[in-house]
C-alpha positions in Angstrom: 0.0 0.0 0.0 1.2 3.7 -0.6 0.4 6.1 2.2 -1.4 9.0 1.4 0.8 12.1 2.7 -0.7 13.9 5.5 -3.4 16.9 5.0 -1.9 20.4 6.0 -2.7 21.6 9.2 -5.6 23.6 10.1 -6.2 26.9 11.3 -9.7 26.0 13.4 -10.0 29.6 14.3 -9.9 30.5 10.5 -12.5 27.3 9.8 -14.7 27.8 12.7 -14.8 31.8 11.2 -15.5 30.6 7.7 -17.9 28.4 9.4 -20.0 30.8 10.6 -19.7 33.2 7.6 -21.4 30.8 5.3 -24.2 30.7 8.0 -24.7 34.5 8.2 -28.4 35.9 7.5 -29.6 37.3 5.9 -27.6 36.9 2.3 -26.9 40.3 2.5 -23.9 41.2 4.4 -25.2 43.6 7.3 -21.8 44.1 9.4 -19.7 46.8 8.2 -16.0 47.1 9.4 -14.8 50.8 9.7 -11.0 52.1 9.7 -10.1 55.9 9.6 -10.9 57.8 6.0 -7.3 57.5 3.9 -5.9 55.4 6.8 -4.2 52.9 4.3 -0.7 52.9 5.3 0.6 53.3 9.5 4.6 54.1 10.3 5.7 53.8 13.6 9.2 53.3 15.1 11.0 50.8 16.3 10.1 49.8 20.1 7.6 52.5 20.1 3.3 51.7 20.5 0.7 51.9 18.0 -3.2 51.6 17.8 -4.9 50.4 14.7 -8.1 52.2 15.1 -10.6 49.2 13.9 -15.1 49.2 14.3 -17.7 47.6 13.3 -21.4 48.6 12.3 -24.6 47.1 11.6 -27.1 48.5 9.4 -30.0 50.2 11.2 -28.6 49.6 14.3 -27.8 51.9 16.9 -23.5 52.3 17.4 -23.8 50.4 21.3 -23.6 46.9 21.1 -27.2 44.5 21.7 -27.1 41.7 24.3 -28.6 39.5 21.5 -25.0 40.4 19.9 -21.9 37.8 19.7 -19.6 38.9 17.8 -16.4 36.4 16.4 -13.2 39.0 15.6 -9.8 37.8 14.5 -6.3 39.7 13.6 -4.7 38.6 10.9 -1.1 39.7 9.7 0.9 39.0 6.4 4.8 39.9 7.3 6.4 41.3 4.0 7.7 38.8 2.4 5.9 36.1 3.0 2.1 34.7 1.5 0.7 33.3 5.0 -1.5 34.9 7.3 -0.2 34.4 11.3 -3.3 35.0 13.8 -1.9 37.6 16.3 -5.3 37.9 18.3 -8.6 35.9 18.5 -12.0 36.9 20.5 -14.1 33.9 20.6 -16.8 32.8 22.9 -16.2 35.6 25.2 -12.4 35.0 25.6 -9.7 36.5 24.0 -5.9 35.0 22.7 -3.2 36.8 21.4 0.4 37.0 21.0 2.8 38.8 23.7 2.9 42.9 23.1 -0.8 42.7 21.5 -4.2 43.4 22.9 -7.3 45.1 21.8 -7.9 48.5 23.1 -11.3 48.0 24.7 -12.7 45.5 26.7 -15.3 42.9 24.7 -17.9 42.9 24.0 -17.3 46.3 22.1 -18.1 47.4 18.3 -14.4 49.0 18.9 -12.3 46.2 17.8 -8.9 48.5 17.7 -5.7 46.6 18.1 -3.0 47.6 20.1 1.0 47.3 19.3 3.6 47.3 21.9 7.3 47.1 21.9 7.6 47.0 18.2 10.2 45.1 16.2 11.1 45.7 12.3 9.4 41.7 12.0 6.2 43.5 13.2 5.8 45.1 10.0 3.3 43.8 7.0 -0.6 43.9 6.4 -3.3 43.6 9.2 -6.1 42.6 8.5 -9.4 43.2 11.0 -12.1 40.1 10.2 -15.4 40.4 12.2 -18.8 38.0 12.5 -21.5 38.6 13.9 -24.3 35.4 14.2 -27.1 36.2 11.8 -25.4 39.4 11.1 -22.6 38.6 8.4 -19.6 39.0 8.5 -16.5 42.1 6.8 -13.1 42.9 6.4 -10.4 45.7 6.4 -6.7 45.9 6.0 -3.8 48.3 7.2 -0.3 48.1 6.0 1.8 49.1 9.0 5.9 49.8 8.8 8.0 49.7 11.7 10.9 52.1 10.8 14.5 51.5 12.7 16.7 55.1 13.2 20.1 54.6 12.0 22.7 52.5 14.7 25.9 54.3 16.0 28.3 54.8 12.9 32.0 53.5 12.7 34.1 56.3 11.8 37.7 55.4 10.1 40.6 57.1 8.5 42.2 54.9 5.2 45.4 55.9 4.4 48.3 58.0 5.7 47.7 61.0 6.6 50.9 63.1 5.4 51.4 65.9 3.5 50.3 65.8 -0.6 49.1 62.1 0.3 44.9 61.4 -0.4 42.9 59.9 2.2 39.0 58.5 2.5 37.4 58.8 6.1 34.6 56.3 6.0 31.0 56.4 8.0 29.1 52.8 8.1 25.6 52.2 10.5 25.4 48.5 11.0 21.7 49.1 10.9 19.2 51.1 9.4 15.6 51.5 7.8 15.4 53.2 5.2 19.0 53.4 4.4 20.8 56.4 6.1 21.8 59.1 4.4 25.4 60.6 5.5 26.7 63.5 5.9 30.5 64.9 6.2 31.7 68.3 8.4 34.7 69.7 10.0 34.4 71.2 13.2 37.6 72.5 14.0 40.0 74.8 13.7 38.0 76.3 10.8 34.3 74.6 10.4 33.8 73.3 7.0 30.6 71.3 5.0 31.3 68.8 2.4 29.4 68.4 -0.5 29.6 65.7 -4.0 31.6 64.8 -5.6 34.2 64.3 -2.8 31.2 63.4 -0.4 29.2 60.1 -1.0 26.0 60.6 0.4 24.7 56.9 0.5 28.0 55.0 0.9 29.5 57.5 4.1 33.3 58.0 1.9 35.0 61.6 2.1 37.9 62.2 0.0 40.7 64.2 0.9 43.1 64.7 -1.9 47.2 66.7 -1.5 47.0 66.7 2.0 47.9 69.8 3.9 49.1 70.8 7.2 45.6 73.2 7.0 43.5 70.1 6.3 44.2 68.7 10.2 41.2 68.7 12.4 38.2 66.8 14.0 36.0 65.9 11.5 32.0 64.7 12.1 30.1 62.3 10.3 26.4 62.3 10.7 24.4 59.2 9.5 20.1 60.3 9.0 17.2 58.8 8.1 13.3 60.3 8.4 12.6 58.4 11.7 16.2 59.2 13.9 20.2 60.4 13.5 23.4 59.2 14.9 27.0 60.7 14.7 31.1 59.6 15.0 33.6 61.7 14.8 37.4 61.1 13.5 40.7 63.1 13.9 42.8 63.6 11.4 46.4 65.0 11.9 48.2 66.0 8.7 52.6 65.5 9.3 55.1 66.8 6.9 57.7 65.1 5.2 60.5 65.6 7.5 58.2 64.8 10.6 57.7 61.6 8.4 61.1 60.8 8.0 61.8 61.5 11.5 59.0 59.0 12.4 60.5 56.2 9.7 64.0 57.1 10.8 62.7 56.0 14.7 60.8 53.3 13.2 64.1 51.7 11.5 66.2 52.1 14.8 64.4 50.5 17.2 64.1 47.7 14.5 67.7 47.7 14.4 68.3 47.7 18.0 66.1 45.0 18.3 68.0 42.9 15.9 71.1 43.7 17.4 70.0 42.7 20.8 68.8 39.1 19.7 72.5 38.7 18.2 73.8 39.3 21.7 72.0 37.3 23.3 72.0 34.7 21.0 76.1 34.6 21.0 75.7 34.8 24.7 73.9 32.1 24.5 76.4 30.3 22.7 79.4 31.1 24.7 77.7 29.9 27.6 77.1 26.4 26.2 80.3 26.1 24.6 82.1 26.1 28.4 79.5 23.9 29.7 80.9 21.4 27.1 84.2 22.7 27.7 83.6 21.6 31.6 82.0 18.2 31.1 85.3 17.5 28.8 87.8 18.5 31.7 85.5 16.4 34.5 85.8 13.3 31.8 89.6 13.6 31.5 90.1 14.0 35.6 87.7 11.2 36.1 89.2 8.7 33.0 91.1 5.8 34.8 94.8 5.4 33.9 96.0 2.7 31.4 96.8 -0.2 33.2 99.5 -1.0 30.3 102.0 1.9 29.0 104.7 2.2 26.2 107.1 4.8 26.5 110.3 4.4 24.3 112.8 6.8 24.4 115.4 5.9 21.9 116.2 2.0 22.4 115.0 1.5 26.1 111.1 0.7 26.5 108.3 0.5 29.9 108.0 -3.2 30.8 104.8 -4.4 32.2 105.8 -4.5 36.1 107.0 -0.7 35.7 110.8 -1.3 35.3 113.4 -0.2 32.8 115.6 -3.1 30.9 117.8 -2.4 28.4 117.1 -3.1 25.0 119.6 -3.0 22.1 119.1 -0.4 19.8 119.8 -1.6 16.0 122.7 1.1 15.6 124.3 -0.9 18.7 124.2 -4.3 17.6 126.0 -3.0 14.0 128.8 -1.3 15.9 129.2 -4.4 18.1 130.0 -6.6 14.8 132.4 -3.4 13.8 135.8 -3.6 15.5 136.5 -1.1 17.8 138.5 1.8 17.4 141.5 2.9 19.4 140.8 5.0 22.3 136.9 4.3 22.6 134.5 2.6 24.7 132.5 0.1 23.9 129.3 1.0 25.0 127.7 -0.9 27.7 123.8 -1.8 29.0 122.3 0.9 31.0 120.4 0.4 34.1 118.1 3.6 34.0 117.6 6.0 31.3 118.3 8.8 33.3 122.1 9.7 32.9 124.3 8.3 35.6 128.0 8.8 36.5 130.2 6.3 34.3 131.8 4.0 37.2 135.5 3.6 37.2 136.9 0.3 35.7 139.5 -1.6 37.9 142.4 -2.0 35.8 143.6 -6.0 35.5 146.6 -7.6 34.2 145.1 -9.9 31.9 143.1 -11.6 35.3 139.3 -12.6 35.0 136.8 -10.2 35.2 135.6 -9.7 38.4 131.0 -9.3 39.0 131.2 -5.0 40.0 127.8 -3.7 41.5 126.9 -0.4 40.6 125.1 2.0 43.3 124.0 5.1 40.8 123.0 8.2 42.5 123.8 7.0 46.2 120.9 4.1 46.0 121.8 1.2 48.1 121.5 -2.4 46.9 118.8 -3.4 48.8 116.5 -0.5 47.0 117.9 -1.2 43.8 116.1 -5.0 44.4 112.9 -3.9 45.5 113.3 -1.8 42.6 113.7 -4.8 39.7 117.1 -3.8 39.3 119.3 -6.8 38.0 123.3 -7.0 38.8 125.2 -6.9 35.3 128.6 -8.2 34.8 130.8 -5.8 33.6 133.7 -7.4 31.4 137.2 -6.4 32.1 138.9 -3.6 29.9 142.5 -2.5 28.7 143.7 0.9 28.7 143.3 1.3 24.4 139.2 0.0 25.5 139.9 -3.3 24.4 138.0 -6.3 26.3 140.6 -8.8 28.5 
């Protein structure tokens, strides 16, 4: 099955008033709604009060409403821009119903159906329309355009451009709100007063424009934005400097740049000293808190740093070829050292051709028994002959 869609609601005030229309008598309509002579358009302003002065009649009947009399009257409005009709206020059965801010002026039952406005708001405007019924009476109609009007908001005054001498500049005046459109209008006030009029002066947009600025042209200048209903006003200074004020200004403007510049290079090499030393530091802490090698080489010449920290004397290769060389008359042939520091040569015993005899050698004043706990080894020293030869 296919649903049907849904019928559009109903307005039962607006049935229930048709309702009773058809069931008027006679045919002929006898109820004659009444608004002022001319009255076909009402302007009020925004968040002020209005009456829309509304009656009804009925032929051959006197103006003060008959008990037998119940009459059925409804508001209608129509906002601008849109094709619906919004009930604002209903009288039915002896009881009234409206929206907030709308009321009628006198109490019911009354032939003065006038409706009363407060508080109004620019949605407010569009048509009313008055609908009245009376049973067995008929039933009529009238309709009142009303407009709710809004005065101009505070303006924004602002200067575009730079004001200096032979530049142009446009002071602009804007209200954010505004119906009808405001209308604006430029003046100087001081030192000499002064009216502005097109084509430097847009009226509907709020521009002035100043063109080859002068020194003269300095002042306070007032911008007034109108409409029919209300006015509201801004004001801007404008202070006209010469070129060399100018330069002086740009001149400033450049230093302190500068400066500024130059001050972040300072501290930024500040900066950098400072961290450089901190590395500096931790490198200096590392090297007093590295441990020693357990193991060191030193070699000076031929002699070398054993293992249990004690000096043995190693043959250097220039020794061992002078050793297969013969000696030479009047040298010495040199011998095994116990220390690489230099030590008084010991005196050599002369022999007669006798064995060698073991000599211990006590460099520097040491005793034997130190030169033990020291490492040191005894070395036999072989015999020699005046002319260095070996016995």
């Amino acid at each position: 099955m296919i649903p049907l869609p849904a019928p559009p609601a109903t307005n039962w005030p607006l049935c229930l008033f048709l309702g009773l229309s058809t069931l008027a008598y006679p045919l002929k309509a006898q109820v004659k709604v009444h608004m002022p002579a001319g009255l076909a358009t009402l302007r009020a302003v925004e968040g002020a009060d209005i009456v829309l002065p509304t009656w009804y009649t009925l032929e051959g009947e006197k103006f003060l409403v008959q008990p037998w009399e119940v009459p059925l009257v409804i508001w209608f409005l129509e906002q601008k821009g849109k094709k619906e009709l919004k009930q604002v206020l209903a009288y039915i059965n002896g009881s009234v119903s409206s929206n907030p801010g709308v009321s009628l002026v006198h109490a019911m039952p009354s032939r003065n159906v006038s409706l009363r406005l407060q508080g109004l708001q620019k949605k407010d405007s569009g048509s009313y329309s008055c609908s009245v019924n009376v049973q067995h009476k008929g039933h009529d109609s009238k309709t009142v355009e009303l407009n709710v009007l809004v005065p101009p908001a505070t303006p924004a005054c602002r200067l575009l451009g730079v004001p200096r001498a032979g530049a142009n500049v446009t002071l602009s005046c804007q209200s954010p709100r505004s119906d009808p459109a405001a209308q604006y209008q430029w003046e100087r006030l001081s030192p000499l007063p002064q009216v502005f009029f097109p084509p430097v002066l847009d009226n509907n947009r709020g521009s002035l424009k100043l063109t080859n600025l002068s020194t003269s042209m300095s002042g306070i200048y007032l911008c007034t934005a109108q409409n029919e209903v209300g006015s509201a006003r801004c004001n801007v200074t404008l202070k006209v400097t010469t070129g060399s004020r100018a330069a002086v200004i740009t001149g400033a403007a450049v230093g302190t740049l500068v400066g500024l510049v130059l001050l972040v290079g300072l501290i930024l090499l500040y900066q950098r000293q400072r961290q450089g030393k901190v590395l500096e530091d931790v490198a200096n802490d590392i090297k007093e808190d590295a441990t020693a090698p357990r193991t060191l080489t030193w070699s000076k010449g031929s002699d070398t740093l054993s293992k249990n920290g004690t000096l043995s004397s190693v043959t250097s290769a220039r020794a061992l070829r002078a050793s297969h060389a013969p000696p030479r008359p009047g040298t010495l042939t040199p011998t095994p050292s116990v220390s690489t520091q230099t030590l008084p040569s010991p005196s050599l015993p002369k022999t007669d051709g006798t064995n060698p005899q073991p000599v211990s050698l006590s460099p520097g004043g040491v005793s034997r028994s130190a030169l033990r706990r020291m490492g040191a080894v005894n070395v036999m020293v072989p015999a020699q002959t005046q002319d260095g030869s070996l016995v």
